[in-house]
C-alpha positions as CSV (number, residue, x, y, z in Angstrom):
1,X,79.7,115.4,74.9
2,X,82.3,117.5,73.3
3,X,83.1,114.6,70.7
4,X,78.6,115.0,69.2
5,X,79.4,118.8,69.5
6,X,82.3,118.3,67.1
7,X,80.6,115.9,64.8
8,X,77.4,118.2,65.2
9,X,79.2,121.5,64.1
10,X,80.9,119.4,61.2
11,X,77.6,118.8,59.9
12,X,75.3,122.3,59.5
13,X,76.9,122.3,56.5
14,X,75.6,119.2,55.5
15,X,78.8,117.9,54.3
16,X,79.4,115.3,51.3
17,X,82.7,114.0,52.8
18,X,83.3,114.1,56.3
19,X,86.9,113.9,58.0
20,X,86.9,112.1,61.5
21,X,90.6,111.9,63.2
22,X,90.0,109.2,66.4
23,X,86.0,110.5,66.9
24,X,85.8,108.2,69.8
25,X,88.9,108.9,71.9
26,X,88.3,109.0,75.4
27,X,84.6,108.2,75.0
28,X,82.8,105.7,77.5
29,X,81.3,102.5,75.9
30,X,78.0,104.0,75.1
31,X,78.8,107.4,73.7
32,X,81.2,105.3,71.9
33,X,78.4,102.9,70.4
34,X,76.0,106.3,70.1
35,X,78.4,107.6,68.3
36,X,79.2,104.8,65.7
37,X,75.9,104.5,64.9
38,X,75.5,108.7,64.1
39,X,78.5,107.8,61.9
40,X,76.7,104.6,60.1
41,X,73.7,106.7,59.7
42,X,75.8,109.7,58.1
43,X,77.1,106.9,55.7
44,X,73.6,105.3,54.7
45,X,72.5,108.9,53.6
46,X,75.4,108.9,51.1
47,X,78.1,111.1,53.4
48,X,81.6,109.5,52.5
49,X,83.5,109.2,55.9
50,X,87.2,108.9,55.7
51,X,87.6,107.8,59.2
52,X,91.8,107.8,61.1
53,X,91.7,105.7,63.9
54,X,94.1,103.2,65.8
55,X,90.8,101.6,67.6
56,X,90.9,98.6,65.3
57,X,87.5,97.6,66.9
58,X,86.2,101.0,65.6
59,X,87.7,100.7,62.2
60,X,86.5,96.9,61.7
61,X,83.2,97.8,62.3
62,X,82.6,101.3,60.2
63,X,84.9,101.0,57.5
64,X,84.2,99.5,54.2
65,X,87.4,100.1,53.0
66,X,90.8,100.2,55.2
67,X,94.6,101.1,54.8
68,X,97.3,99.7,57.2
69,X,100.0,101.9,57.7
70,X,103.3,101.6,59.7
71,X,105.8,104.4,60.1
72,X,103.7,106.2,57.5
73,X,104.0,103.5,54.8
74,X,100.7,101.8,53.5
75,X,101.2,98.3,54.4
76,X,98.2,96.6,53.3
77,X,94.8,97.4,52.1
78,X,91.5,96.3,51.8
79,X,88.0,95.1,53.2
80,X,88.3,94.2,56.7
81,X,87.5,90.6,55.4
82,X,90.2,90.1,52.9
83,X,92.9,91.3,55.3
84,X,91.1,89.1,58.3
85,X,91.1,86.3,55.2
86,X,94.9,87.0,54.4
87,X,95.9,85.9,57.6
88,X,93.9,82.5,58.0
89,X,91.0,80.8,59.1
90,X,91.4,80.5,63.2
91,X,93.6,82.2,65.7
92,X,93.8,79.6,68.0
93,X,95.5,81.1,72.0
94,X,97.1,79.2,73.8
95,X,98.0,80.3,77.7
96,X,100.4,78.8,79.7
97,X,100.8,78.7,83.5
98,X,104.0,80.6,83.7
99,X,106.6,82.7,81.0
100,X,109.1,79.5,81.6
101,X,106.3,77.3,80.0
102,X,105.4,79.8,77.1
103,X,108.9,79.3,76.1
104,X,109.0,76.0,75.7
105,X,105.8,75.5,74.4
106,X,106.4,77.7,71.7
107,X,109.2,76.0,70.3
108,X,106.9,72.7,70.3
109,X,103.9,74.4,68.5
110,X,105.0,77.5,66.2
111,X,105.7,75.6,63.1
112,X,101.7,74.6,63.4
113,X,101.7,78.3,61.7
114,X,102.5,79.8,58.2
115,X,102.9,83.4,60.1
116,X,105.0,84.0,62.9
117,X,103.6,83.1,66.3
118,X,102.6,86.2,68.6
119,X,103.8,86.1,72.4
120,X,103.0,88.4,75.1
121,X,103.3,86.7,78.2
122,X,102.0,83.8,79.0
123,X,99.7,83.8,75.9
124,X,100.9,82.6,73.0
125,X,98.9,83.4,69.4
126,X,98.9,81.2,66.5
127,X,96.9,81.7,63.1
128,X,96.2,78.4,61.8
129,X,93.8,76.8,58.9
130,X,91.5,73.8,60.3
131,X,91.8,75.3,64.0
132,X,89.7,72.2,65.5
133,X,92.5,69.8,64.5
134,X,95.6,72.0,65.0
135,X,94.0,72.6,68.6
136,X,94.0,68.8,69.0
137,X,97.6,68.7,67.7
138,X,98.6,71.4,70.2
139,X,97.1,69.6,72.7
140,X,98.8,66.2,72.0
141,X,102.4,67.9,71.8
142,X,102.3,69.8,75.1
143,X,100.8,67.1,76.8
144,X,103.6,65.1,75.7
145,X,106.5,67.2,77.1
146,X,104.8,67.8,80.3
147,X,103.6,71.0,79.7
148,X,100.3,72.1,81.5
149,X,98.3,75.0,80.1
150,X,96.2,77.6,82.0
151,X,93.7,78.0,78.9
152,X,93.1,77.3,75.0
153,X,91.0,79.0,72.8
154,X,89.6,79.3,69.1
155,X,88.8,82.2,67.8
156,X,87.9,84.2,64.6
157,X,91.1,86.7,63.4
158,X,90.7,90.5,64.8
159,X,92.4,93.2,62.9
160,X,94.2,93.2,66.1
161,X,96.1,90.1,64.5
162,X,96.2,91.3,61.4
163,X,98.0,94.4,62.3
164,X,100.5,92.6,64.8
165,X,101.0,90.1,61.8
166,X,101.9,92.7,59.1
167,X,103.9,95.1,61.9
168,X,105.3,92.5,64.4
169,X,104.2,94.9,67.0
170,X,101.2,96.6,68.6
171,X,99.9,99.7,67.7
172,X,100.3,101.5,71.1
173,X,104.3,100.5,70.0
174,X,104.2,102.9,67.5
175,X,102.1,105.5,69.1
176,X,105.3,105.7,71.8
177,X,108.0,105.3,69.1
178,X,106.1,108.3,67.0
179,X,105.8,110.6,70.1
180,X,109.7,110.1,70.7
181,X,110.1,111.2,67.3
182,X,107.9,114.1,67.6
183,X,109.7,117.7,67.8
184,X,108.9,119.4,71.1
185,X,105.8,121.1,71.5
186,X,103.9,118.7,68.9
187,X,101.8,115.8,69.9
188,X,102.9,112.9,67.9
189,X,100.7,110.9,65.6
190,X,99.6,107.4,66.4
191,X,98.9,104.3,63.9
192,X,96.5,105.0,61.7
193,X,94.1,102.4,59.9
């Protein structure tokens, strides 16, 4: 509730640009989706929203134009397509049955990829052009040293990837390195996109 009295009070004035730091921290998922679509209204009646947000799901779906940064440096910019596009085609996941596994499976699949393979766990992430047949390739290699998976999937990129592709880390990362960093008595900032 606070959240639509903040946006409400923003807009008596009937603002031509509006400034929206994380609007849907801490929201549940339908005052989240309520809100969204106040904010895609506000931008079909010709408000221009310059939106901050480390949400990527948020930022993917309201902003027509969007700026990676990492430790306040602009890493990449763009539609939410042509960074999605940058990265490739398919992000095909492949989960193992233990970390032992992941390890060695890695080594067997990553140079299916032109961009560094992402781990966390037992799930291991690799963007790959023609998805169908690297999937089958995958497949055929880990089935020849034995390995057993616990799951495989094909999917389009998120800016999820995209982000952990141009940083090498999440973003919640850099929200706990930038709170370190932040002088006592100042909430530190968090990725923005």
């Amino acid at each position: 509730m606070r959240r639509r009295l903040d946006l409400g009070a923003a807009l008596v004035a009937n603002p031509p640009l509006l400034f929206l730091d994380e609007p849907t921290t801490g929201l549940d998922p339908q005052s989240r989706q309520d809100l969204w679509a106040i904010i895609e209204g506000l931008v079909e009646d010709g408000v221009t929203v310059l939106l901050t947000t480390q949400y990527l799901e948020e930022a993917d779906r309201l902003a027509k134009q969007l700026v990676v940064l990492d430790h306040g440096k602009i890493i990449a910019e763009g539609t939410s397509q042509e960074l999605k596009t940058r990265l490739g085609n398919t992000v095909l996941s492949v989960t193992f049955a233990n970390t032992d596994d992941a390890s060695r499976g890695v080594e067997l699949i990553r140079d299916l990829s032109p961009t560094p393979a992402i781990i966390e766990g037992t799930v291991v992430d690799l963007t790959v052009e023609r998805g169908p047949a690297i999937a089958a390739d995958v497949l055929r290699r880990l089935d020849g040293a034995g390995i057993t998976l616990a799951g495989l999937a094909l999917r389009e990129p998120s800016l999820d990837d995209v982000f952990l592709n141009l940083t090498g880390h999440k973003a919640e990362d850099i929200t706990e390195f930038l709170a370190d960093e932040a002088p006592t008595g100042r909430r530190g900032r968090k990725a923005r996109t």
